[in-house]
N, C-alpha and C positions, 0 to 999 in steps of 0.2 A: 243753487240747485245742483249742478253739477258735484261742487266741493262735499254735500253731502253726500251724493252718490260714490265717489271715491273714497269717503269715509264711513260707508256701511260697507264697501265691499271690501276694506281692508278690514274689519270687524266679523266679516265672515271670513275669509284668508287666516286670523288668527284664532279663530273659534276650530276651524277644519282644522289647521295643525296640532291645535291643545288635542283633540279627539285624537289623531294618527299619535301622536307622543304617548298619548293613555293609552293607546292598544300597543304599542309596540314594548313597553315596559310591563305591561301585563303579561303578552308572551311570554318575554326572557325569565320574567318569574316562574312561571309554568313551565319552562323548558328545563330550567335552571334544577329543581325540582325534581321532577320527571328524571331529570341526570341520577341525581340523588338516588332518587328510589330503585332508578336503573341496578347502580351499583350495587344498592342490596340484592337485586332480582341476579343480577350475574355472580356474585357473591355466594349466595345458597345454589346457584344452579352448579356450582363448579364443585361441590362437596358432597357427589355423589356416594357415599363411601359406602351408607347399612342401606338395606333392603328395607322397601318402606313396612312400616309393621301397623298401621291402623289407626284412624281418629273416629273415635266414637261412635265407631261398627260402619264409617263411609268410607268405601278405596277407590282409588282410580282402576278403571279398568282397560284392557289390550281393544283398538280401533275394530276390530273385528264383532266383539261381544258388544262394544257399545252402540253400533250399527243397529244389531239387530235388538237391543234394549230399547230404542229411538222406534222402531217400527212398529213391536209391542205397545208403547205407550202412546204412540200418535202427536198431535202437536202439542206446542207447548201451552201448558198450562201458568206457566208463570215468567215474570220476565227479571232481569237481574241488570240494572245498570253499574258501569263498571268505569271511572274516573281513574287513568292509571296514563303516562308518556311513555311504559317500556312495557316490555312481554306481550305474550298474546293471551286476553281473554276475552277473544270473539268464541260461542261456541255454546252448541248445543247440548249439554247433558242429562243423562236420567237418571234420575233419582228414584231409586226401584224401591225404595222402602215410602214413599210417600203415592206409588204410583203417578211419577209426574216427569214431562220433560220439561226442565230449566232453559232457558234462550237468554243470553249474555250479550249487553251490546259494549261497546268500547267507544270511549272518548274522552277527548282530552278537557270538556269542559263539561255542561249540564243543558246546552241546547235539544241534543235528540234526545233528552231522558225524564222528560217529563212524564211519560205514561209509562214508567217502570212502577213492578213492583216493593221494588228497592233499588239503594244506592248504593256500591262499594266505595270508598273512597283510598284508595292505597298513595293518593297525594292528595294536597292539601293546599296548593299552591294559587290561595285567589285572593283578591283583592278583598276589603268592607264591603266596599262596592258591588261585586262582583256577587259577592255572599248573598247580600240582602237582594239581590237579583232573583237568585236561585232559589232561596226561602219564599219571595214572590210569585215563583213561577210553581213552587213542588208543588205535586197535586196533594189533596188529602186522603190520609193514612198511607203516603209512600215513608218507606221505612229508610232510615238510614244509618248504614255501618261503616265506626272508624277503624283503622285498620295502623299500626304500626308494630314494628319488631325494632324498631332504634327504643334509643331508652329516651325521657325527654327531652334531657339537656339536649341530644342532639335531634331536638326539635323546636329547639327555643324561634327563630328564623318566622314560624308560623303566627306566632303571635297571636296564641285562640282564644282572647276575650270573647270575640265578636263571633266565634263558635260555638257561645256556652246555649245548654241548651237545645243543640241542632241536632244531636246525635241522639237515634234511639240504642243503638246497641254497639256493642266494643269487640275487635278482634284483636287482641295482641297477647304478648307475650306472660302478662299476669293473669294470675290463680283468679280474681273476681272478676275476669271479662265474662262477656256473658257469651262466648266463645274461645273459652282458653286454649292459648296455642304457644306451648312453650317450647323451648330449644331442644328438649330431653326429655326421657323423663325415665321414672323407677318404678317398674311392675313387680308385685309378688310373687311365685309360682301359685300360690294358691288364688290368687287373684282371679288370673287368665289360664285356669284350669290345665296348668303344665305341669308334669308328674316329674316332681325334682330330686327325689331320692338316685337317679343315676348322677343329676348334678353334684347333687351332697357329694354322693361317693369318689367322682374327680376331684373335686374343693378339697375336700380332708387330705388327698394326698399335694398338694401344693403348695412350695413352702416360695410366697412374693417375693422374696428377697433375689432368688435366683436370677440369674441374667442383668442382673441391675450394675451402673457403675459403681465400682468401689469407692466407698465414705459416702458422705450424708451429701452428694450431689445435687443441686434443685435445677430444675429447669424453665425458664420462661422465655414466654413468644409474644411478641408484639408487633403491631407493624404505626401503631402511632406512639411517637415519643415527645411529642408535644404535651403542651398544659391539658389534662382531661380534666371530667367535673373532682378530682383529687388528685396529688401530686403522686401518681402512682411510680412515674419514674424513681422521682426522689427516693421512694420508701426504697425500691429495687436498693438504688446505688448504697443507701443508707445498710439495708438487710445485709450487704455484699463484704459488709467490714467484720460478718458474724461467719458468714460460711460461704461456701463456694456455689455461685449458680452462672450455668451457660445461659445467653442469651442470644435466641433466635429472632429472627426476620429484622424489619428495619433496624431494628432498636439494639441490635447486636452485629455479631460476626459472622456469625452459624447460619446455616440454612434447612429450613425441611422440607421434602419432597411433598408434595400435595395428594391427598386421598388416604388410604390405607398405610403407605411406606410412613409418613408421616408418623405413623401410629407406631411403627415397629421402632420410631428415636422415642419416643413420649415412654415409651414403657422401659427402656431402657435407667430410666430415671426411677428413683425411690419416691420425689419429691415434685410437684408440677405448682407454680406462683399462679392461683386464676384467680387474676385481677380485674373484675370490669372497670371499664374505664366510667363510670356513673354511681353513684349512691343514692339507687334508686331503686322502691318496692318492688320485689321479684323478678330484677333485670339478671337474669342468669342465665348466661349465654353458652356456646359453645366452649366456650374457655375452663368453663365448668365439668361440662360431661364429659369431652371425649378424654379427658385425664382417666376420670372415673372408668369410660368405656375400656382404655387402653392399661390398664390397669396399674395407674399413680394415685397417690395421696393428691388431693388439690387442696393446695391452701390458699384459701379463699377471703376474697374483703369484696366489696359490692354493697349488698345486701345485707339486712340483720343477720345475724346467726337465726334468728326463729324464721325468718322467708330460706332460709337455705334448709333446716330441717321441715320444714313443708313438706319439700320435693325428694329432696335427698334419700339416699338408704340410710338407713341407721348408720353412726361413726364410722361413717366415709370420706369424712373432710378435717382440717383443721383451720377454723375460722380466728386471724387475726388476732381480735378483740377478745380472747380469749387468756392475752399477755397481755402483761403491763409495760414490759417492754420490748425492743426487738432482739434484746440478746435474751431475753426469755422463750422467744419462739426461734429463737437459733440451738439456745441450748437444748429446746424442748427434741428438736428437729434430729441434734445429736445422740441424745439420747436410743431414740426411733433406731436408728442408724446401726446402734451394737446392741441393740435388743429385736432378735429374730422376732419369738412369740408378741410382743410387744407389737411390734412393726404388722405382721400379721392380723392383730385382733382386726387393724382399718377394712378386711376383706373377707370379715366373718358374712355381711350381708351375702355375699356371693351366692352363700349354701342357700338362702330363700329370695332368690328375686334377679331381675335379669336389668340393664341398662339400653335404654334407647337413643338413640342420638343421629344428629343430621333432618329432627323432625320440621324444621322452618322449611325444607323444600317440598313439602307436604302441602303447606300450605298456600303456595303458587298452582295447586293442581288447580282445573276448574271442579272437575270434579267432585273435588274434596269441598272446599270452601263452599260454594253454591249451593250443594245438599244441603248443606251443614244450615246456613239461611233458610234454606226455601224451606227445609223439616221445620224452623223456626217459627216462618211466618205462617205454614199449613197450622201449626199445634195453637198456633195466637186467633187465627181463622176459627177454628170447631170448638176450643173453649174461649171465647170473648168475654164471659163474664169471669171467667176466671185468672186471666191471666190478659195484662195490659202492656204493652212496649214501655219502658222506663222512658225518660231524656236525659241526658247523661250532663251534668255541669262539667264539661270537659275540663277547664281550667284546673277548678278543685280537684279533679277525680286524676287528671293527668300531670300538670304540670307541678302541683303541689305534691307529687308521691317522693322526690328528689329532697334527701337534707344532708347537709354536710356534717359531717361528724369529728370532722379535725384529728383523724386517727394516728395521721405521724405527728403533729405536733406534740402527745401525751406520750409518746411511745420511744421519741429517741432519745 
């Protein structure tokens, strides 16, 4: 009698510790995570550089205005849960085009968010387990939106079999979310009704070449020079036997000052390497525009050449894959270099259309993001029969958009 009793209570003794060892490595995941995403969130907070210029007619607005916007519209009409370890998006906003105040709550997992609206998910850090908890617990017709600005390789860690399906709508940086939120981007003047004949008339007198180092200089900035999803160092070192290029941050010797100054080395260059470190559909990052903004050629690998003429202005880029070898886009490079007119044509968009960039910190606003939802789920609300929340196979839709294309292997 006894001996059993000593062996049911060491049976519980071991059952209690299995339970503490599963919470506590769930945590570290979650926190682990949460780091991660920190990173991004400090990352875009630190590159205040352009004035924010607009996401589809929603702006943040000054503490003062949005006070009395909040009093105007009385409580809230909808609620927004918000799954994030860094930033603050606790917070009340109005959303003055749907007549509505937004109420945001914040947490690190999905216990007080059952009676949300919707779900933001800006991490992703849960167990099977954990998941089919959550899916258990969500009430029906709660909506929910995936959120990333990494490309996916550097989401592999997530492992989102066991997500397919969970997600009604996408926030990230590709053209088919069903909140596109890219890095940049290229407005017309005709577009956004900006009267560009004064433009024209600065443009025609501007000859790019000015102010530039002397010979066909390229410049690249990295701060990972490790293995990415392609050997992009490699190509660098490999490119390096063809022409001369500085290399800044880790991955070099050079250093550049952060924000705007930054911009006045970049333009100093004829030629800027924008390399994403992923080969993956419409991963076009910073690395991209602000060349473009600061007035460099970028020469670009990522992406097809068709996902970079998407977004792009007209022949504002020279993409890779467009040589068969690397002393082909060396030569091509030199050439640019003693031909003015030539070198020029890349900066004919100028005369119709303007460059945006630094727009990922846009998208940490509450205010921006939140409208952006809540107008979503009001427009899904008053036509129901006409418009249904998708589910998104996440696997397929995300982690499948990444293909290697072996670009240095053909090319040296």
């Amino acid at each position: 009698m006894r001996r059993s009793k000593v062996l049911a209570r060491n049976k519980f003794f071991v059952l209690l510790a299995t339970v503490v060892v599963f919470f506590i490595c769930s945590n570290i995941l979650i926190l682990k995570n949460g780091r991660q995403d920190g990173e991004e969130y400090k990352r875009v907070r630190r590159k205040e550089t352009i004035p924010w210029k607009g996401t589809e007619g929603v702006q943040p607005t000054d503490e003062r205005k949005r006070q009395k916007q909040l009093e105007n519209l009385g409580p809230p009409c909808m609620q927004i849960g918000v799954i994030a370890g860094q930033g603050q998006w606790e917070a009340a906003v109005p959303c003055t085009r749907i007549n509505c105040t937004v109420k945001s709550v914040q947490a690190l997992d999905y216990t007080n968010l059952t009676n949300m609206d919707a779900v933001y998910f800006i991490q992703l850090a849960h167990s099977p387990l954990q998941w089919r908890d959550m899916l258990r617990k969500r009430s029906f017709g709660q909506l929910w939106v995936f959120n990333s600005f990494e490309s996916p390789l550097n989401t592999q860690h997530l492992k989102l079999n066991y997500l397919r399906k969970s997600f009604n709508w996408t926030l990230t940086y590709r053209t088919d979310s069903t909140f596109p939120s890219p890095y940049g981007r290229y407005r017309r003047f005709d577009k956004i009704g900006r009267e560009s004949l004064a433009e024209r008339a600065i443009i025609d007198t501007v000859n790019w070449v000015e102010g530039r180092h002397a010979g066909a200089k390229v410049m690249w900035m990295a701060s990972n020079c490790r293995a990415t999803g392609w050997p992009r160092t490699k190509f660098v070192s490999e490119l390096q036997k063809y022409i001369d290029i500085d290399i800044y941050g880790k991955c070099g010797k050079l250093s550049c000052p952060k924000g705007n100054d930054c911009g006045d080395t970049i333009r100093k260059y004829k030629f800027y390497l924008a390399f994403e470190n992923s080969e993956c559909t419409d991963y076009i990052t910073e690395k991209f525009w602000e060349p473009l903004y600061f007035g460099s050629i970028p020469i670009v690998y990522g992406p097809t050449k068709a996902d970079y003429e998407k977004v792009a202005p007209p022949n504002s880029f020279i993409h890779v894959e467009d040589f068969p070898k690397l002393k082909d886009l060396a030569k091509y490079l030199l050439k640019l270099d003693k031909n003015d007119n030539l070198f020029n044509e890349y900066f004919e968009w100028r005369r119709h259309g303007l460059v945006e960039i630094n727009l990922i910190a846009t998208y940490y606003e509450p205010a921006v993001t939140f409208c952006r939802i809540a107008e979503k789920i009001h427009n899904l609300r008053r036509n129901e029969k006409q418009q249904k929340a998708e589910n998104v196979d996440l696997p397929r839709w995300w982690e499948a958009s990444c293909n290697e294309r072996y670009v240095l292997h053909s090319m040296i």
